[in-house]
C-alpha positions as CSV (number, residue, x, y, z in Angstrom):
1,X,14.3,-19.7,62.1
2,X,17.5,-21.2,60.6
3,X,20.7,-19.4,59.7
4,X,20.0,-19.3,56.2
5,X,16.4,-17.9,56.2
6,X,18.0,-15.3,58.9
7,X,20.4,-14.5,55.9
8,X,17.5,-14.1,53.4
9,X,15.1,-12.1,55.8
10,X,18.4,-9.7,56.3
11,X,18.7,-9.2,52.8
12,X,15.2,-8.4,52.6
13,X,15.4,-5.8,55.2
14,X,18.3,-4.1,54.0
15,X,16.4,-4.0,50.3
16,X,13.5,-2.1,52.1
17,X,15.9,-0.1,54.2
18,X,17.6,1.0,51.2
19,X,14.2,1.6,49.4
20,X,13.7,3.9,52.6
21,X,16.2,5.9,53.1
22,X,16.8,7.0,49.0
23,X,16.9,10.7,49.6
24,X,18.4,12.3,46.5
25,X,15.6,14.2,44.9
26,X,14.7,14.6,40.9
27,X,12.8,18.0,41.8
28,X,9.2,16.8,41.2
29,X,7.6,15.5,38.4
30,X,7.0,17.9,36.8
31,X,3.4,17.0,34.3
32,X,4.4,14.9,31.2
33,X,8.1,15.7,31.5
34,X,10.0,13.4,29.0
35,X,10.7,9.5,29.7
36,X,14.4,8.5,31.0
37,X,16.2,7.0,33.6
38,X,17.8,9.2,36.2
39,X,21.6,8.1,36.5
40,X,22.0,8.1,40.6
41,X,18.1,7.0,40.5
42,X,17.6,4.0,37.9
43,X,14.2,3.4,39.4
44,X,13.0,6.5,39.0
45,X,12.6,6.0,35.1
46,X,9.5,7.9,33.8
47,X,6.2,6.1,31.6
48,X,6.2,7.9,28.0
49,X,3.0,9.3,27.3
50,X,1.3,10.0,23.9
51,X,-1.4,12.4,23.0
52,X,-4.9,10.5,21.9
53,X,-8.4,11.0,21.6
54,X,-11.0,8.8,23.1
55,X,-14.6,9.2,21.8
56,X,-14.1,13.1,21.7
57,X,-11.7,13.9,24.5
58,X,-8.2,14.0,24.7
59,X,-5.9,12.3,27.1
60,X,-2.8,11.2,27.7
61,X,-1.8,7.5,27.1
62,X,0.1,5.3,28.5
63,X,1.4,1.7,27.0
64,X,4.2,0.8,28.8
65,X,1.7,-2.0,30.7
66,X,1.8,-5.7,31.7
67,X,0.7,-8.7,30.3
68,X,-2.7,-8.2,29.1
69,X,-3.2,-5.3,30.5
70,X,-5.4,-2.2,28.7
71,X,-4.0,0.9,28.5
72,X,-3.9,3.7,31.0
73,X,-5.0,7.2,30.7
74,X,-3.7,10.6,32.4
75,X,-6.2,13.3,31.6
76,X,-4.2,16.5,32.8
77,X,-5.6,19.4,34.9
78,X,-9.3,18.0,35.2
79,X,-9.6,19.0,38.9
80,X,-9.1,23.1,39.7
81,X,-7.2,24.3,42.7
82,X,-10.3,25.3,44.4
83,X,-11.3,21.9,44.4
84,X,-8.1,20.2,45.3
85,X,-7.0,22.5,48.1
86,X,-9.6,22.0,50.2
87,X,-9.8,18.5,49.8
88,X,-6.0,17.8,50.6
89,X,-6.7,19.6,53.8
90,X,-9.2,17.4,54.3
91,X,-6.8,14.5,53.9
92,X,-4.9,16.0,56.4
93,X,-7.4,16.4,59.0
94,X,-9.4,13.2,58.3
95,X,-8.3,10.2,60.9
96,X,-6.6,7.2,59.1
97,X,-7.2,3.5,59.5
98,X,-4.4,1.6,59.9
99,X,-5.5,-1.9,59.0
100,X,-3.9,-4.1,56.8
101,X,-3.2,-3.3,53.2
102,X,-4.2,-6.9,51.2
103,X,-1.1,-6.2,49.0
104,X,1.3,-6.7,51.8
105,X,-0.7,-6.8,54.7
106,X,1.1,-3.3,56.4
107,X,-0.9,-0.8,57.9
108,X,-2.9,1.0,55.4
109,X,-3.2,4.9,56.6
110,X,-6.5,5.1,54.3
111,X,-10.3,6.0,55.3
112,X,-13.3,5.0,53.0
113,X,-15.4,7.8,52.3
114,X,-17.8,6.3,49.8
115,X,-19.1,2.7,49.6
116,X,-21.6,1.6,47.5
117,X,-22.1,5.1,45.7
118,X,-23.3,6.5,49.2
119,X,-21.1,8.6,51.1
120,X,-20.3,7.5,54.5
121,X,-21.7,9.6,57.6
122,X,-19.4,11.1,59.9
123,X,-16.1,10.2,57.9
124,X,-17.0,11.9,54.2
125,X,-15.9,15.4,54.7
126,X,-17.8,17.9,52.3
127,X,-14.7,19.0,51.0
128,X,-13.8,15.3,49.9
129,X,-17.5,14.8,49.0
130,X,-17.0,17.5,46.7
131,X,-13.8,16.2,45.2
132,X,-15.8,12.8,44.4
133,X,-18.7,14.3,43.1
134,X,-16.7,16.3,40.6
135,X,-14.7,12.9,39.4
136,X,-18.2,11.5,38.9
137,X,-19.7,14.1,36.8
138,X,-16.3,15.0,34.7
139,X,-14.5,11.5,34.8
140,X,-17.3,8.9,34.5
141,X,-18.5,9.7,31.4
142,X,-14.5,9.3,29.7
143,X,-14.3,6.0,31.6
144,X,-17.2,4.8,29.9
145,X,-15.9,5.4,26.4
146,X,-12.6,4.7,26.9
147,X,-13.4,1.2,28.9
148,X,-16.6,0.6,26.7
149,X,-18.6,0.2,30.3
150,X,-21.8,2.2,29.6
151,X,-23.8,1.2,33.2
152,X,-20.4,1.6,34.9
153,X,-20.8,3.6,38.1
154,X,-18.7,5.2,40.8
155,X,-18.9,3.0,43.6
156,X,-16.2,3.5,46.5
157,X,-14.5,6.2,47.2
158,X,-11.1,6.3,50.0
159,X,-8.2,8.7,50.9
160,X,-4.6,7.5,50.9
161,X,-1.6,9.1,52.3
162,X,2.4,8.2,52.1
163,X,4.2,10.0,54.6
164,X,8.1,8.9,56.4
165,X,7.8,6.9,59.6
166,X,4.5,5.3,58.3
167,X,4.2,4.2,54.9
168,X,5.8,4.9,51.7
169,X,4.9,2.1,49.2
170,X,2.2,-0.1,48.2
171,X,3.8,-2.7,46.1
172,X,2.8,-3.6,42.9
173,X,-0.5,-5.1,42.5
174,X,-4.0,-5.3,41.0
175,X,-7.2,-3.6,41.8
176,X,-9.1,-6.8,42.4
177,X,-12.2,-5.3,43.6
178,X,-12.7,-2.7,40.8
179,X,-13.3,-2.7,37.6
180,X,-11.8,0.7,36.7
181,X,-9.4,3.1,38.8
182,X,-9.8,6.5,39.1
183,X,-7.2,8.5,40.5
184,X,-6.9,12.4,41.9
185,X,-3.2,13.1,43.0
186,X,-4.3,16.2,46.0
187,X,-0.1,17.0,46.6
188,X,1.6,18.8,44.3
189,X,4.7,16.7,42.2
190,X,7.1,19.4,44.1
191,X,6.1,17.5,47.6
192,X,7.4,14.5,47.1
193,X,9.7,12.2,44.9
194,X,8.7,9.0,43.0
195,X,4.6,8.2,43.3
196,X,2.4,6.2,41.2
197,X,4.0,3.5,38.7
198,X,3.5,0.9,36.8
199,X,5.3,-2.1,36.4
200,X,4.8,-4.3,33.0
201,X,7.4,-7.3,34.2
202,X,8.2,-8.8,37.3
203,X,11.5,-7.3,38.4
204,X,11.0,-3.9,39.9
205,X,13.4,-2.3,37.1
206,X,10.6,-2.8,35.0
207,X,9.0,0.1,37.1
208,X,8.0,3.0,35.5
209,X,6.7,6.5,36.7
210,X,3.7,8.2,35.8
211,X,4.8,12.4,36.0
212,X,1.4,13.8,37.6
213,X,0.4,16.8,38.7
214,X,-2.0,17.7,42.0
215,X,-5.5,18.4,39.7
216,X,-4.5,15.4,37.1
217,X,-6.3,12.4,37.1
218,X,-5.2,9.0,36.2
219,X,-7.4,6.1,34.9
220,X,-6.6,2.5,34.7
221,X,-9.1,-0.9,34.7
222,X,-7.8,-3.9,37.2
223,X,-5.6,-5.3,34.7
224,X,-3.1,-2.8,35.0
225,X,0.0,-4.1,37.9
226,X,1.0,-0.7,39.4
227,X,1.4,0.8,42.6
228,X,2.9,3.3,45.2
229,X,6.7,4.2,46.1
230,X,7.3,7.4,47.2
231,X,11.0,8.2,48.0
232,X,11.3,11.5,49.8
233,X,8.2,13.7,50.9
234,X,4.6,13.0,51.9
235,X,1.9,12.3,49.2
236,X,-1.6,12.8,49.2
237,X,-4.4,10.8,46.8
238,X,-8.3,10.3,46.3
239,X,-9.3,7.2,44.5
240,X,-12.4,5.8,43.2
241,X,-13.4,2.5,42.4
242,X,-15.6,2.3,39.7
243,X,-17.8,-1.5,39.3
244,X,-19.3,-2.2,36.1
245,X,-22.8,-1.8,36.9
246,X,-25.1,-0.1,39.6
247,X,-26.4,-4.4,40.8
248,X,-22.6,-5.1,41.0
249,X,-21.6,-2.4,43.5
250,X,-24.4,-2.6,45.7
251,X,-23.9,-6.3,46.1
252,X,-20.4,-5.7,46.5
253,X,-19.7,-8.2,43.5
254,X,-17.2,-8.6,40.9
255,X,-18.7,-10.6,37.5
256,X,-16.2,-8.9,35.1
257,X,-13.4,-11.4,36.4
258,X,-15.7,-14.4,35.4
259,X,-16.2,-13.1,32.1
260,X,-13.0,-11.7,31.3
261,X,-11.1,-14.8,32.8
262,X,-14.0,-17.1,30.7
263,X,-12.6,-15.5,27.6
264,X,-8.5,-16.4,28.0
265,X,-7.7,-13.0,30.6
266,X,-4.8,-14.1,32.5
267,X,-5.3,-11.4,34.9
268,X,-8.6,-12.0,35.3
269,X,-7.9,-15.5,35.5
270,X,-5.3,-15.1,38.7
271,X,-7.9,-12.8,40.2
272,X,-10.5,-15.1,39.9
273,X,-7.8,-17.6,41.6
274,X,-7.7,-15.3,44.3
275,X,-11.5,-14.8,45.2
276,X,-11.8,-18.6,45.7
277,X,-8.9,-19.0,47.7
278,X,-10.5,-16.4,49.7
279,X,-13.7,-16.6,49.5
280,X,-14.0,-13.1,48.7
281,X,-16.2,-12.4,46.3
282,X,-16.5,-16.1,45.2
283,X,-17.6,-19.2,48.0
284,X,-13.9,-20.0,49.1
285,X,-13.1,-23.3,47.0
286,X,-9.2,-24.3,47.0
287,X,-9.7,-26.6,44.0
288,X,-11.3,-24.0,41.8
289,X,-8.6,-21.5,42.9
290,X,-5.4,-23.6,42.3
291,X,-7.2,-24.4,39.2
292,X,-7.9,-20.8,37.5
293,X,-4.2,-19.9,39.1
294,X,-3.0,-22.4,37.1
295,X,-4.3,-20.9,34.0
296,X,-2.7,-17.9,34.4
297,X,0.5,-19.7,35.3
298,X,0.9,-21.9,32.4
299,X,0.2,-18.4,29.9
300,X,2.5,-16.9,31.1
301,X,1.3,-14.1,34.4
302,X,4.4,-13.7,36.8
303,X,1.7,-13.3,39.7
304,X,0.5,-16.2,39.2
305,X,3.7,-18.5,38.9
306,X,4.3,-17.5,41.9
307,X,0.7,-17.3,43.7
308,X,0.8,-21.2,42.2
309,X,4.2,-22.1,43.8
310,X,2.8,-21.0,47.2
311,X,-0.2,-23.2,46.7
312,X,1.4,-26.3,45.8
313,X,4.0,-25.6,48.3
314,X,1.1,-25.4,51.1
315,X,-0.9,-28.2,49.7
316,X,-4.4,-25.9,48.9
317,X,-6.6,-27.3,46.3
318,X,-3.7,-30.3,45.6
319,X,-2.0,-32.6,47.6
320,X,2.0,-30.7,49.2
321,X,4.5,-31.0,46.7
322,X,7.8,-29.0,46.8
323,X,9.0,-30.3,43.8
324,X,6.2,-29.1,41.7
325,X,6.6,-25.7,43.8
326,X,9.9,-25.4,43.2
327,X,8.8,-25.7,39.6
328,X,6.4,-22.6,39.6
329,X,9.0,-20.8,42.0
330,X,11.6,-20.9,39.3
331,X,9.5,-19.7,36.2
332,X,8.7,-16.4,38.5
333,X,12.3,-16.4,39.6
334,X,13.3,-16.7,35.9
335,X,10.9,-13.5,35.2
336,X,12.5,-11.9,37.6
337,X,10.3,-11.5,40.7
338,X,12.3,-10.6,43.7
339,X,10.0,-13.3,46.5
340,X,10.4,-16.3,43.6
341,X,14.0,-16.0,43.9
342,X,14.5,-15.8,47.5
343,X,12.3,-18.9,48.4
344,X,14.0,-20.3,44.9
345,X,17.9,-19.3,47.1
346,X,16.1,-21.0,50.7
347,X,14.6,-24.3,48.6
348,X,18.3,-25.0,47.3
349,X,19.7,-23.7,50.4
350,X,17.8,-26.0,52.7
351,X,17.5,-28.9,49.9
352,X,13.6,-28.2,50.0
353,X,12.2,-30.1,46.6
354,X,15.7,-30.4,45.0
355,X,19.0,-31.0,46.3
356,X,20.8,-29.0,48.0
357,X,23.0,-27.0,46.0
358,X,24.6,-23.8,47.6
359,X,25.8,-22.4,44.9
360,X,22.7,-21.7,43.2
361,X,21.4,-20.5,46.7
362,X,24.0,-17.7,46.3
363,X,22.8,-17.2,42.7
364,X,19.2,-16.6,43.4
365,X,19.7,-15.0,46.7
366,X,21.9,-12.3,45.2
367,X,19.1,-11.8,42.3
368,X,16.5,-11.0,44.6
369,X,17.9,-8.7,47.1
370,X,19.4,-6.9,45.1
371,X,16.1,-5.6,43.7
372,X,15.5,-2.0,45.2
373,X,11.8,-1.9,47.3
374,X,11.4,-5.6,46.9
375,X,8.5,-7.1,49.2
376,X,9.7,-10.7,50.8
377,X,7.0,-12.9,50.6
378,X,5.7,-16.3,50.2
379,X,4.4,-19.8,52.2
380,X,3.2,-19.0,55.5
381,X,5.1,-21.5,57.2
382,X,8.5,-19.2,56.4
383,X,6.8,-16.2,57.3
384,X,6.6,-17.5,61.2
């Protein structure tokens, strides 16, 4: 490891140690409270939401999303206490699996109760069960008008938890593997600070809240780049993962990202990217992937810039090329993403695909850790 990449991984680590040890409490978030930065807390700013109706029923909506993202819905107090209560005990009692979270590859400390539609034997609790069945019968039918999905079916099910000393985040991200989210918050917004947020642009002050309540339920489809950071407390949540058609979730397949990213989707068109690189849900073709990640990069999808950076930089689907990396690095750096500008401060540092140039190391370096909860990533080969 040389000196400077010791200085960047520092910075890192003090951004996540800073992300960890944020203490000062806003007192819950309360359901639907207004939208506004907290002065001590900038990244605690709240999503607005806005009254609409959707095919009969009215929700909550939610717009501040990325780029071509659909919109978000919080449908309040869907799920009673006699429902939730048991089922957050549940979550308490249930034993956690700790392997690695794909969105940062951390231990998870989630358990799959449902795959496939079918509950799992020995691991789906009846009280969870319950919980699940009741999103299904009350939930489903909005997620098919509001997502125009009319086949679309509940298909895996899995308890999360946040608690100190284990895991507080989950970075922001897509749901590759579904096609809509469904979420049930089980801990009441007095138990904990920060939660669930979305995140339309690639620096984390983008972030916004969503103010839930335990018995609320939150529905998003895969475009949506959102994720977990929970600041003081331990939260509790039951999600469902809902494929677009009963054939899709029992062959565990994904065709709405073909289709979507067919028709210009520069989500869909980075996730796509992503099931060829890794053969996951797609036969694992580094040409194909580089070339739908590409897509996405040149319209503009932060994600992608990056992802394609990384690509070039490790020589999948293309011949190695650091100059065209750096190239990809900076327009996510640009953005603001937090990883883009640290391998950005490292390539000048180091004189990797440019010249060297230390004070634009210094630049980019103090752009990205400075970014509260930032997540360090990037080629494998710095990661050693």
């Amino acid at each position: 490891m040389t000196a400077f990449w010791s200085y960047v991984a520092l910075g890192a680590a003090l951004v996540a140690a800073a992300a960890t040890s944020a203490s000062a409490s806003i007192g819950g978030l309360g359901a639907y409270a207004p939208a506004g930065r907290h002065d001590d807390q900038p990244w605690l700013r709240k999503v607005p939401l806005e009254p609409t109706e959707v095919g009969g029923s009215w929700a909550l909506l939610g717009r501040e999303t990325g780029l071509t993202a659909q919109p978000f819905y919080v449908l309040p107090s869907q799920v009673g206490d006699d429902i939730v209560a048991p089922a957050l005990q549940a979550a308490k009692d249930i034993a956690m699996d700790d392997h690695n979270d794909e969105a940062d590859w951390l231990p998870a400390f989630e358990v799959y109760i449902m795959e496939r539609g079918i509950p799992l034997r020995g691991v789906a609790i009846p009280e969870l069960v319950t919980a699940v069945e009741k999103l299904d019968a009350q939930i489903l039918p909005f997620v098919k008008r509001a997502y125009r999905c009319s086949e679309c079916v509940s298909c895996t099910a899995f308890v999360r938890r946040y608690l100190p000393e284990e895991r507080l985040r989950v970075p922001a991200h897509f749901d590759v593997t579904a096609f809509t989210t469904i979420i049930l918050p089980l801990s009441p917004s007095g138990n904990y600070t920060g939660g669930f947020f979305v995140q339309p642009g690639a620096h984390v002050n983008s972030r916004a809240f969503v103010p839930i309540e335990a018995g609320d339920v939150i529905v998003h489809d895969f475009t949506l780049n959102h994720g977990v950071e929970v600041h003081k407390g331990g939260r509790y949540s039951l999600v469902v993962w809902i494929s677009e058609t009963q054939s899709a979730c029992d062959g565990s397949r994904t065709p709405w990202h073909a289709n979507r990213a067919m028709q210009g989707d520069l989500v869909a068109q980075h996730i796509l990217g992503m099931m060829y690189g890794q053969g996951n849900g797609a036969p694992q073709d580094d040409g194909k992937a580089l070339d739908w990640t590409l897509r996405a990069a040149e319209g503009g999808l932060v994600n992608a810039q990056f992802s394609a950076g990384t690509m070039i930089f490790e020589g999948r689907g293309t011949e190695a090329n650091e100059t065209k990396a750096l190239y990809w690095y900076a327009q996510a750096a640009m953005a603001g993403d937090a990883s883009a500008q640290l391998i950005l401060s490292r390539m000048y540092a180091e004189g990797v695909g440019t010249h060297m140039d230390q004070v634009k190391a210094d630049y980019w370096y103090r752009l990205g850790s400075s970014q509260h909860g930032a997540i360090l990533m990037g080629p494998s080969r710095w990661a050693r």
